[in-house]
PDB file with SEQRES, HELIX, SHEET and CRYST1 records, atoms N, CA, C and O in Angstrom:
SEQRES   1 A   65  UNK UNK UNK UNK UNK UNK UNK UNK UNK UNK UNK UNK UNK          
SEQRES   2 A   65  UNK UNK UNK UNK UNK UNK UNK UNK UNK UNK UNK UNK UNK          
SEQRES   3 A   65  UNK UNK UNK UNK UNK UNK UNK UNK UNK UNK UNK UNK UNK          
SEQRES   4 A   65  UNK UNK UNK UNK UNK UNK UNK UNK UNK UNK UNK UNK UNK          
SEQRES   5 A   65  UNK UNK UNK UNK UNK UNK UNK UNK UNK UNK UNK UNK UNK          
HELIX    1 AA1 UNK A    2  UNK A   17  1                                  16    
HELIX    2 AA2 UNK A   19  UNK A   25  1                                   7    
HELIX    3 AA3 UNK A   48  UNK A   51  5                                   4    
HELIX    4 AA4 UNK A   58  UNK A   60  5                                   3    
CRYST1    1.000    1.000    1.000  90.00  90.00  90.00 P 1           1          
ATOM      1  N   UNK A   1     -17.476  27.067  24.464  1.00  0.00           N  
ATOM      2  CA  UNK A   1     -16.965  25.774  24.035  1.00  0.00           C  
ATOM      3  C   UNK A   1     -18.087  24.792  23.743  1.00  0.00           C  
ATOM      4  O   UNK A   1     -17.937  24.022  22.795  1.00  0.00           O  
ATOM      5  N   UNK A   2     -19.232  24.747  24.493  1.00  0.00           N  
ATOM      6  CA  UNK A   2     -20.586  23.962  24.504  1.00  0.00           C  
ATOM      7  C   UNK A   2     -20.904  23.945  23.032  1.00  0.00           C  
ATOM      8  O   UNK A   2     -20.990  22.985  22.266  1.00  0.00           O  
ATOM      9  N   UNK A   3     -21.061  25.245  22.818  1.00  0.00           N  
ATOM     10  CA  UNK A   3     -21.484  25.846  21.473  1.00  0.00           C  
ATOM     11  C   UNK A   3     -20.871  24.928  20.452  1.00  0.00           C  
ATOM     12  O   UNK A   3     -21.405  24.016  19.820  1.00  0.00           O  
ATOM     13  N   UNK A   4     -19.719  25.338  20.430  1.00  0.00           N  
ATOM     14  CA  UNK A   4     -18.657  24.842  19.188  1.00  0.00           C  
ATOM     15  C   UNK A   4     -18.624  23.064  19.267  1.00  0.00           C  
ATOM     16  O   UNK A   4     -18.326  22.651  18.146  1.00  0.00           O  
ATOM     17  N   UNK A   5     -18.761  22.335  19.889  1.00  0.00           N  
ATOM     18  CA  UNK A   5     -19.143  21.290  20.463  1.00  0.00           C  
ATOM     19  C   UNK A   5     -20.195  20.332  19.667  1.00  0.00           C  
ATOM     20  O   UNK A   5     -20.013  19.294  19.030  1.00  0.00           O  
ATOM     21  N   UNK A   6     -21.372  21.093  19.958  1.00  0.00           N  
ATOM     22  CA  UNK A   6     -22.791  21.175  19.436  1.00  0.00           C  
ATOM     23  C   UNK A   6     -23.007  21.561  17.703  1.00  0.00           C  
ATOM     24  O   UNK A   6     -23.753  20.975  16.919  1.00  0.00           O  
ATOM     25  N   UNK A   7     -22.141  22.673  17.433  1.00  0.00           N  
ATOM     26  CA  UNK A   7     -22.151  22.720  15.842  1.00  0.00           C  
ATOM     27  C   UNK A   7     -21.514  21.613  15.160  1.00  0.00           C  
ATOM     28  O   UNK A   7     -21.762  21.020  14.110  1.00  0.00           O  
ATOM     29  N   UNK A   8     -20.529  21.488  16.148  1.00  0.00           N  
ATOM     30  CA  UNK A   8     -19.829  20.112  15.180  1.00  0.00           C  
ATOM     31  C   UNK A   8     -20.206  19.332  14.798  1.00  0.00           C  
ATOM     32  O   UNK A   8     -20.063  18.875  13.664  1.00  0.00           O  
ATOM     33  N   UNK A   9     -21.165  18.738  16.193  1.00  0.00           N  
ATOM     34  CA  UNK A   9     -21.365  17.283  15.654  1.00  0.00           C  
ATOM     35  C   UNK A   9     -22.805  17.777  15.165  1.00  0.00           C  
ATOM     36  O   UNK A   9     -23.096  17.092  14.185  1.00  0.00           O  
ATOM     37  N   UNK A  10     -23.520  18.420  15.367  1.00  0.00           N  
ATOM     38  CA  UNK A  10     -24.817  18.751  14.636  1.00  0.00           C  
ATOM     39  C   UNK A  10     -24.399  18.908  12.901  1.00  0.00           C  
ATOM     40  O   UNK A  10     -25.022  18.284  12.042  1.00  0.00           O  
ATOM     41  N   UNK A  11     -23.227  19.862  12.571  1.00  0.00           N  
ATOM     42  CA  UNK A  11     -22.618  19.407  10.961  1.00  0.00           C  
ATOM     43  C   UNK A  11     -22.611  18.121  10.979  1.00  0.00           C  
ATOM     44  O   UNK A  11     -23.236  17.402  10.199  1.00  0.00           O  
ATOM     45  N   UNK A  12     -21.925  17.776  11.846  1.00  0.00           N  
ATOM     46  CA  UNK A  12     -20.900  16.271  11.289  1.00  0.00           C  
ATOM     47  C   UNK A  12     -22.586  15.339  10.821  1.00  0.00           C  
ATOM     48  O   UNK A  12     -22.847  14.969   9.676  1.00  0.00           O  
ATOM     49  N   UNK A  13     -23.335  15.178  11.816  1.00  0.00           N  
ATOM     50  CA  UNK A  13     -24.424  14.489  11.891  1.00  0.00           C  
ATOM     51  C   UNK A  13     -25.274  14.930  10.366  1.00  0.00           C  
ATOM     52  O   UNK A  13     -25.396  14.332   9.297  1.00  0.00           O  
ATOM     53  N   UNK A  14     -25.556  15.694  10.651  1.00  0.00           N  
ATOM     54  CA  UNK A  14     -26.217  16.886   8.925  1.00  0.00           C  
ATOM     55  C   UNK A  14     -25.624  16.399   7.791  1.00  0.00           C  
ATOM     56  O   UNK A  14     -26.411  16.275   6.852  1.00  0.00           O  
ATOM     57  N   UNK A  15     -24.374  16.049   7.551  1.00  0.00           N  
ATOM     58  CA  UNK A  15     -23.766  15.946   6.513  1.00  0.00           C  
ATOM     59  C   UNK A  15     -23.596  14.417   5.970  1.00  0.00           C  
ATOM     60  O   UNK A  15     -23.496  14.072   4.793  1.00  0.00           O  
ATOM     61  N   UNK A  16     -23.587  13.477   7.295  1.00  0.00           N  
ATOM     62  CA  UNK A  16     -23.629  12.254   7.460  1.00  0.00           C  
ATOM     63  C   UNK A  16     -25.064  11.694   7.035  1.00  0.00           C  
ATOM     64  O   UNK A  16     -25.135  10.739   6.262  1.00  0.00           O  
ATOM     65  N   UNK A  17     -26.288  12.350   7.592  1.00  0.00           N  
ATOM     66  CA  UNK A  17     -27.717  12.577   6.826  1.00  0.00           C  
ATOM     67  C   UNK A  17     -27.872  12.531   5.577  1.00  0.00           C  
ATOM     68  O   UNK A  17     -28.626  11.733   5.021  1.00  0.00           O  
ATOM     69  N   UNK A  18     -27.067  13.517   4.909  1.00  0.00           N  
ATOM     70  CA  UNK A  18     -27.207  14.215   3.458  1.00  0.00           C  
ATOM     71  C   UNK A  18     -26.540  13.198   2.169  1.00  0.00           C  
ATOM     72  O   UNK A  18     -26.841  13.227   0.975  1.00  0.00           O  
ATOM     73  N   UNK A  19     -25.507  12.284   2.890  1.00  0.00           N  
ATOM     74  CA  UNK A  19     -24.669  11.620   2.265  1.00  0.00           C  
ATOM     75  C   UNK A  19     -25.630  10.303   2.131  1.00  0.00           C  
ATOM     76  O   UNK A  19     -25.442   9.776   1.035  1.00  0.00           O  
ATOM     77  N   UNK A  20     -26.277   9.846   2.655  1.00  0.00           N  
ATOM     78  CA  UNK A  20     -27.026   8.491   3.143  1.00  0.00           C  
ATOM     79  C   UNK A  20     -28.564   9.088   2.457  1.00  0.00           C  
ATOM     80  O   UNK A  20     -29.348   8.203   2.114  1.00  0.00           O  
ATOM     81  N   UNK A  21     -28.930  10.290   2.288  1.00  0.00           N  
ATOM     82  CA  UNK A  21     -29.792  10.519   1.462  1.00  0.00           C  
ATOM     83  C   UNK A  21     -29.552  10.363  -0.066  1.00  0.00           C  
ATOM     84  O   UNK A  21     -30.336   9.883  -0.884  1.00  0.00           O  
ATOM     85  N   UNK A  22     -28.255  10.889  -0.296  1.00  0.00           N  
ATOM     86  CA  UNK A  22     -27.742  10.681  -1.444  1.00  0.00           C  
ATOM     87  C   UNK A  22     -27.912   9.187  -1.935  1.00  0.00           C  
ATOM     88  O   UNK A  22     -28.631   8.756  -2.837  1.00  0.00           O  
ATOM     89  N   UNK A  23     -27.149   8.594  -1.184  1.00  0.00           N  
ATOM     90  CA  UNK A  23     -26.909   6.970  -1.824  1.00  0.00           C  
ATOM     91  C   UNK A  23     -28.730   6.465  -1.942  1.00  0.00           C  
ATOM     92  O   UNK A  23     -29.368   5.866  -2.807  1.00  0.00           O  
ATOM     93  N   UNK A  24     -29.028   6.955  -0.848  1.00  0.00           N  
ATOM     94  CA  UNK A  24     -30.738   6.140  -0.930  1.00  0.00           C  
ATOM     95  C   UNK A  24     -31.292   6.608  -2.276  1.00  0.00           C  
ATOM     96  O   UNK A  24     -31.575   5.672  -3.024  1.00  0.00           O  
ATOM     97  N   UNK A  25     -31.474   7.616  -2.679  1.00  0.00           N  
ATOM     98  CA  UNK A  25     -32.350   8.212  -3.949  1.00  0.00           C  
ATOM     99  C   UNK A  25     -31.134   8.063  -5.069  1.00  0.00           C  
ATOM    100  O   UNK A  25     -31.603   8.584  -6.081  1.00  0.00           O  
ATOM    101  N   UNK A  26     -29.645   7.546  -5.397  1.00  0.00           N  
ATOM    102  CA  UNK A  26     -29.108   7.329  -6.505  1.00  0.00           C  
ATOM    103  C   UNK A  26     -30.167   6.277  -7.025  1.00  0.00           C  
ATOM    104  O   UNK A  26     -31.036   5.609  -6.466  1.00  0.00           O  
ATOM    105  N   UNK A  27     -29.642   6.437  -8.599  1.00  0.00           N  
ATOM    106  CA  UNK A  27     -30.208   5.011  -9.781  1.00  0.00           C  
ATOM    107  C   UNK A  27     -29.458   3.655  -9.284  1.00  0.00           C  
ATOM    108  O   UNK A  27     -28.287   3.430  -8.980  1.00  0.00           O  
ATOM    109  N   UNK A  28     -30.580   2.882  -9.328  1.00  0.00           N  
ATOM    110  CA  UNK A  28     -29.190   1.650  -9.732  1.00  0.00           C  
ATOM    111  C   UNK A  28     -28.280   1.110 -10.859  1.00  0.00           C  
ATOM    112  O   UNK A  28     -27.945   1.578 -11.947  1.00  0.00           O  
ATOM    113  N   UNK A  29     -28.084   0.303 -10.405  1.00  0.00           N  
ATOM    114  CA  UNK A  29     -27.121  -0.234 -11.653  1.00  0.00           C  
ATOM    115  C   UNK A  29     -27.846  -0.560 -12.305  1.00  0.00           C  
ATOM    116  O   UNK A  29     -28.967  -0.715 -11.820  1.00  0.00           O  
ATOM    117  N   UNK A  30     -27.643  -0.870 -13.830  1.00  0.00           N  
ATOM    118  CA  UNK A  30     -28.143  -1.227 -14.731  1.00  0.00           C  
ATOM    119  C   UNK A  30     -27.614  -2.851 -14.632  1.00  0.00           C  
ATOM    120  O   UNK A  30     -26.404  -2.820 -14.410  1.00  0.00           O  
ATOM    121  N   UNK A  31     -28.134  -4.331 -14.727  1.00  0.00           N  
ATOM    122  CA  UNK A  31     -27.737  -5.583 -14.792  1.00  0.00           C  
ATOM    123  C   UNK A  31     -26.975  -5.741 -16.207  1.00  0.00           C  
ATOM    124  O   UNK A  31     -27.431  -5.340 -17.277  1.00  0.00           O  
ATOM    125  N   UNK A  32     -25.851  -6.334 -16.046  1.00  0.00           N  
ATOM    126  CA  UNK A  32     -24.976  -6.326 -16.956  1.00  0.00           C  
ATOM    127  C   UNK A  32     -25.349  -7.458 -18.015  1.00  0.00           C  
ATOM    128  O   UNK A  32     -25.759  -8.545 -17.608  1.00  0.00           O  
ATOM    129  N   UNK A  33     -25.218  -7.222 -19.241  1.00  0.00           N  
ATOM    130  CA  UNK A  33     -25.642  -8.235 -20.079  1.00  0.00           C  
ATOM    131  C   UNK A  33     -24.974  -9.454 -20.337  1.00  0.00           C  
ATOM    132  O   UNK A  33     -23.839  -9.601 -19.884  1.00  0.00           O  
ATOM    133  N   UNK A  34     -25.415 -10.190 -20.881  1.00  0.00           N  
ATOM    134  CA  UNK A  34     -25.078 -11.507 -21.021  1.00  0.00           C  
ATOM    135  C   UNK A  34     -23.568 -11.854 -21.598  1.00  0.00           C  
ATOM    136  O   UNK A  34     -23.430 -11.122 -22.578  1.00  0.00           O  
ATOM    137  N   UNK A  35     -22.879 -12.313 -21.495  1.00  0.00           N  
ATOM    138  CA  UNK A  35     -21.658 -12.500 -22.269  1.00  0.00           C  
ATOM    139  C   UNK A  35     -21.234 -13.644 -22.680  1.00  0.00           C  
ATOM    140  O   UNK A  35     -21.252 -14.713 -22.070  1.00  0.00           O  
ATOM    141  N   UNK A  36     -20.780 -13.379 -23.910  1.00  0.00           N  
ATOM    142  CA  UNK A  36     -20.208 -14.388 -24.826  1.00  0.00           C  
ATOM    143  C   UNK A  36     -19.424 -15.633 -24.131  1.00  0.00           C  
ATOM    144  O   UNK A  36     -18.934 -15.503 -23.010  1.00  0.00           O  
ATOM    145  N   UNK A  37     -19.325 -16.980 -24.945  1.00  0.00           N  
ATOM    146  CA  UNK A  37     -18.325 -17.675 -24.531  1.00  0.00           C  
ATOM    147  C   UNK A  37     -17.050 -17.104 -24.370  1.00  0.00           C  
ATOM    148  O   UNK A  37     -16.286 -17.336 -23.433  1.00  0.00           O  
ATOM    149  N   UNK A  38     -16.816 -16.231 -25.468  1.00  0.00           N  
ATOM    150  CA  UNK A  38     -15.031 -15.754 -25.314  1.00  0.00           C  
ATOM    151  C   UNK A  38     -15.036 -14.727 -24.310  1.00  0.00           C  
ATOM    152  O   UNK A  38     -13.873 -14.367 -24.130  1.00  0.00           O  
ATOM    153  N   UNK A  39     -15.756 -14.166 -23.655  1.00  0.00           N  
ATOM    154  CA  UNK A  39     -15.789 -12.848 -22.720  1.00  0.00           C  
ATOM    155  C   UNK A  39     -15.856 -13.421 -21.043  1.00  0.00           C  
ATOM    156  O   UNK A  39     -15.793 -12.660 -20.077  1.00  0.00           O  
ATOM    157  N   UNK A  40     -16.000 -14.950 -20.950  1.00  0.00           N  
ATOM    158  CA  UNK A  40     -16.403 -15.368 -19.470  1.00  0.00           C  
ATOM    159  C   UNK A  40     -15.092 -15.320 -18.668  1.00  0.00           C  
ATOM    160  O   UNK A  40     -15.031 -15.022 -17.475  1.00  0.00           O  
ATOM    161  N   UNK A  41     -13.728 -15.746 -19.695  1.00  0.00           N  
ATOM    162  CA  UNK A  41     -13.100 -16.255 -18.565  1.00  0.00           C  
ATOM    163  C   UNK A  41     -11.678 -14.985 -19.316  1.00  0.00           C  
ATOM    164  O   UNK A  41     -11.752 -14.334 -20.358  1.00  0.00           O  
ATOM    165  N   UNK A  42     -10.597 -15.034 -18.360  1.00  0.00           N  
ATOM    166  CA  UNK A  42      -9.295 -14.567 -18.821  1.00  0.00           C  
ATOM    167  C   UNK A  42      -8.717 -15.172 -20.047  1.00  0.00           C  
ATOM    168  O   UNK A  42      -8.281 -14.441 -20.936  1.00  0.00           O  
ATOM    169  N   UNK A  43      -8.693 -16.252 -20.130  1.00  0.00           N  
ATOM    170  CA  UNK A  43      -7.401 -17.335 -21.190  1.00  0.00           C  
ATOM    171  C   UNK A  43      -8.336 -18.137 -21.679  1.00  0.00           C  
ATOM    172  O   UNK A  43      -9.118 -18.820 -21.017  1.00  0.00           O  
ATOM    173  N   UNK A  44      -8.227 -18.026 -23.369  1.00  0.00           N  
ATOM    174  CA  UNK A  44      -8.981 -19.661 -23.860  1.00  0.00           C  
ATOM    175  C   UNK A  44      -8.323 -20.721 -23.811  1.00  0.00           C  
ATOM    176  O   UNK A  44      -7.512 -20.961 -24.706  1.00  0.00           O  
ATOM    177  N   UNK A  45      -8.452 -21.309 -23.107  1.00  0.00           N  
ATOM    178  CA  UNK A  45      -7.509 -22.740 -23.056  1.00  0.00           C  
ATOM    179  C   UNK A  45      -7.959 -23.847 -23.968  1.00  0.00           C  
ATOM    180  O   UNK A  45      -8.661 -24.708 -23.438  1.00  0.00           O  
ATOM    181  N   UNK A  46      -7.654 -23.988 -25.358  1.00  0.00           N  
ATOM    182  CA  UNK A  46      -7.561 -25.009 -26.490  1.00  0.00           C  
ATOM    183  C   UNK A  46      -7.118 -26.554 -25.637  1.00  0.00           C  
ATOM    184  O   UNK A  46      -6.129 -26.754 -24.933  1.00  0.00           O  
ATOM    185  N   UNK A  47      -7.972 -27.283 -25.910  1.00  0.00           N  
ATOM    186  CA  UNK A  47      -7.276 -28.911 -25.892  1.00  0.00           C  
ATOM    187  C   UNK A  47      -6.858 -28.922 -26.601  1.00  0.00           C  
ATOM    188  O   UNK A  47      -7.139 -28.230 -27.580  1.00  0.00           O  
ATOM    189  N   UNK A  48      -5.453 -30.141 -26.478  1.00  0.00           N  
ATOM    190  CA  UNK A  48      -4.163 -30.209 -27.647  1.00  0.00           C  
ATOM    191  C   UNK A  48      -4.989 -30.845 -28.847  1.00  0.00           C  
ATOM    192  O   UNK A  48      -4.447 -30.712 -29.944  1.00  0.00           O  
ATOM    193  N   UNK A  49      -6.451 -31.647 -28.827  1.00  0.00           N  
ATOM    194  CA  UNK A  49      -6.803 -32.063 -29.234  1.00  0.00           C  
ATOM    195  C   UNK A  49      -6.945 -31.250 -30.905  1.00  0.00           C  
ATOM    196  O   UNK A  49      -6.906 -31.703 -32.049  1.00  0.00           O  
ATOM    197  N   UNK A  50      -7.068 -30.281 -30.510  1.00  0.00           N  
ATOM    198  CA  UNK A  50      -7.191 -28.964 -31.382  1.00  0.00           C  
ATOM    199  C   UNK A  50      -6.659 -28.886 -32.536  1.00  0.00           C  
ATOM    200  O   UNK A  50      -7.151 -28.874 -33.664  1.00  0.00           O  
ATOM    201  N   UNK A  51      -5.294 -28.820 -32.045  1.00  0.00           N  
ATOM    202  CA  UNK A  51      -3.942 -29.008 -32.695  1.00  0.00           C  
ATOM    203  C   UNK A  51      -3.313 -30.003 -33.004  1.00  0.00           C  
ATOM    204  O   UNK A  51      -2.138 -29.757 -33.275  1.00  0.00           O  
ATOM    205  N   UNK A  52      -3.710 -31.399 -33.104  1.00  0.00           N  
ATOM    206  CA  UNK A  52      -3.178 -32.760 -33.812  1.00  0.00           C  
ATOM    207  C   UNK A  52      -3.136 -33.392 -32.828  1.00  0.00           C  
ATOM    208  O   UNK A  52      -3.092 -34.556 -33.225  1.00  0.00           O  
ATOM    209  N   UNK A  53      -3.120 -33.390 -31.815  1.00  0.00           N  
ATOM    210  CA  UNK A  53      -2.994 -34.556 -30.516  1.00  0.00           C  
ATOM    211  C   UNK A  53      -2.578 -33.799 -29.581  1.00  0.00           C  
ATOM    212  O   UNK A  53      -2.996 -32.692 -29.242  1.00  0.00           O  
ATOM    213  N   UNK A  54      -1.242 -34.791 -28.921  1.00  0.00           N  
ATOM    214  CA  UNK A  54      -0.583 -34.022 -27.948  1.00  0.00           C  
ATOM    215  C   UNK A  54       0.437 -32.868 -28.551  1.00  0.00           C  
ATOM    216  O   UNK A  54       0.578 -32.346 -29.656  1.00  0.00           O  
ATOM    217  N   UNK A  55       1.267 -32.696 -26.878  1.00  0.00           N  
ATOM    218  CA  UNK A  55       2.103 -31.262 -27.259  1.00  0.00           C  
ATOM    219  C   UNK A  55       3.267 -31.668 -26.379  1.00  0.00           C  
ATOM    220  O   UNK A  55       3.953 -30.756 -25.918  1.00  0.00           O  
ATOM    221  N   UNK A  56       3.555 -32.837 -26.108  1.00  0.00           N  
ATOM    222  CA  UNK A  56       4.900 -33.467 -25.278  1.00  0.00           C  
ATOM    223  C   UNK A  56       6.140 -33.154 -26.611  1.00  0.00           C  
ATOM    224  O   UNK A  56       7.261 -33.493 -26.231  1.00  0.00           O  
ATOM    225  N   UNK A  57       6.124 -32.757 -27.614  1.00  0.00           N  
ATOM    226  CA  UNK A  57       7.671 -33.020 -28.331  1.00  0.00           C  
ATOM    227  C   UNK A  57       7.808 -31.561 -28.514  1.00  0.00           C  
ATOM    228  O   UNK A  57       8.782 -31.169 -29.156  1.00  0.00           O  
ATOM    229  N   UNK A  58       6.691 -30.420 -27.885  1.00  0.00           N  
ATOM    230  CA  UNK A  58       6.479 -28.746 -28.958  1.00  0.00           C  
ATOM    231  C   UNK A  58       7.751 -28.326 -27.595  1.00  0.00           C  
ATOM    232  O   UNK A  58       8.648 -27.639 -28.085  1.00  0.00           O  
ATOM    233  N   UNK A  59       7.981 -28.620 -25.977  1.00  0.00           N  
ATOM    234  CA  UNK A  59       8.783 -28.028 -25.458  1.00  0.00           C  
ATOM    235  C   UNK A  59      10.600 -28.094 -25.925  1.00  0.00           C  
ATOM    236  O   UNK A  59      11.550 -27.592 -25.324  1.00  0.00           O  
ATOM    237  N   UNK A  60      10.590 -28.915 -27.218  1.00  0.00           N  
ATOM    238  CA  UNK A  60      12.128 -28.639 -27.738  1.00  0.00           C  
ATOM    239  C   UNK A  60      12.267 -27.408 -28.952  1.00  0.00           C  
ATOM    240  O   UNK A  60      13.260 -26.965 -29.529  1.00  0.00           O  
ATOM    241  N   UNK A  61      11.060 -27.132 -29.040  1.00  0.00           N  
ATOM    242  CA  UNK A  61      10.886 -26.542 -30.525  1.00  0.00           C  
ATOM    243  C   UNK A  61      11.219 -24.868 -29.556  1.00  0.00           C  
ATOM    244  O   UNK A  61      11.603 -23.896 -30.206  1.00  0.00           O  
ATOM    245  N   UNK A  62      11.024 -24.760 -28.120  1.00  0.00           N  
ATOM    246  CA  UNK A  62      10.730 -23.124 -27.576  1.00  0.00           C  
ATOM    247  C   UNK A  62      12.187 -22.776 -26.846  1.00  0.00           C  
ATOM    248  O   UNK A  62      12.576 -21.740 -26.306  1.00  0.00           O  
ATOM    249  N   UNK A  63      12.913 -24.225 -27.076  1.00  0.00           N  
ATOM    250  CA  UNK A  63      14.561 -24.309 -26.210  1.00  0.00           C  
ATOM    251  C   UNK A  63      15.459 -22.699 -26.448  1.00  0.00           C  
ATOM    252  O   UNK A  63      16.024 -22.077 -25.548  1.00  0.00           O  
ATOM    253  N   UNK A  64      15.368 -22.256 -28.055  1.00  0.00           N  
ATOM    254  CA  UNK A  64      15.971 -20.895 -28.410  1.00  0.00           C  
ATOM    255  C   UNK A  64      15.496 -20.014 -28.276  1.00  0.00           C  
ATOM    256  O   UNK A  64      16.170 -19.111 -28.772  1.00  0.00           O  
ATOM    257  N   UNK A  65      14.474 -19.618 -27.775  1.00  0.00           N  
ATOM    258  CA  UNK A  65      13.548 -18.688 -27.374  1.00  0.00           C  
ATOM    259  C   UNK A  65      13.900 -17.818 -26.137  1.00  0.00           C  
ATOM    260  O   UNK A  65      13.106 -16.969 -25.733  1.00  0.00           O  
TER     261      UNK A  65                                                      
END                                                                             
């Protein structure tokens, strides 16, 4: 039983070694490049300014929708 005991965790330990060698000698990441105004965020959010002023009279125009 000593035996079987001793292999285990001597694998378990060995393999736990081998894995942590791995990550140490991977590449790194490459730094990601720069990105555009349109690529920073989720949603372009336009000021109404954009579009003629405000947008207080456009919520009757979406009523049939």
């Amino acid at each position: 039983r000593l035996v079987l005991l001793v292999l285990f965790w001597g694998g378990w330990l060995g393999m736990l070694g081998a894995a942590a060698a791995i990550v140490a000698q991977a590449p790194r990441c490459q730094p990601l490049p720069a990105k555009a105004w349109w690529e920073l965020g989720a949603l372009y959010r336009a000021p109404p300014k954009a579009f003629g002023g405000d947008l207080k009279g456009e919520g009757a125009s979406f009523e049939g929708v």
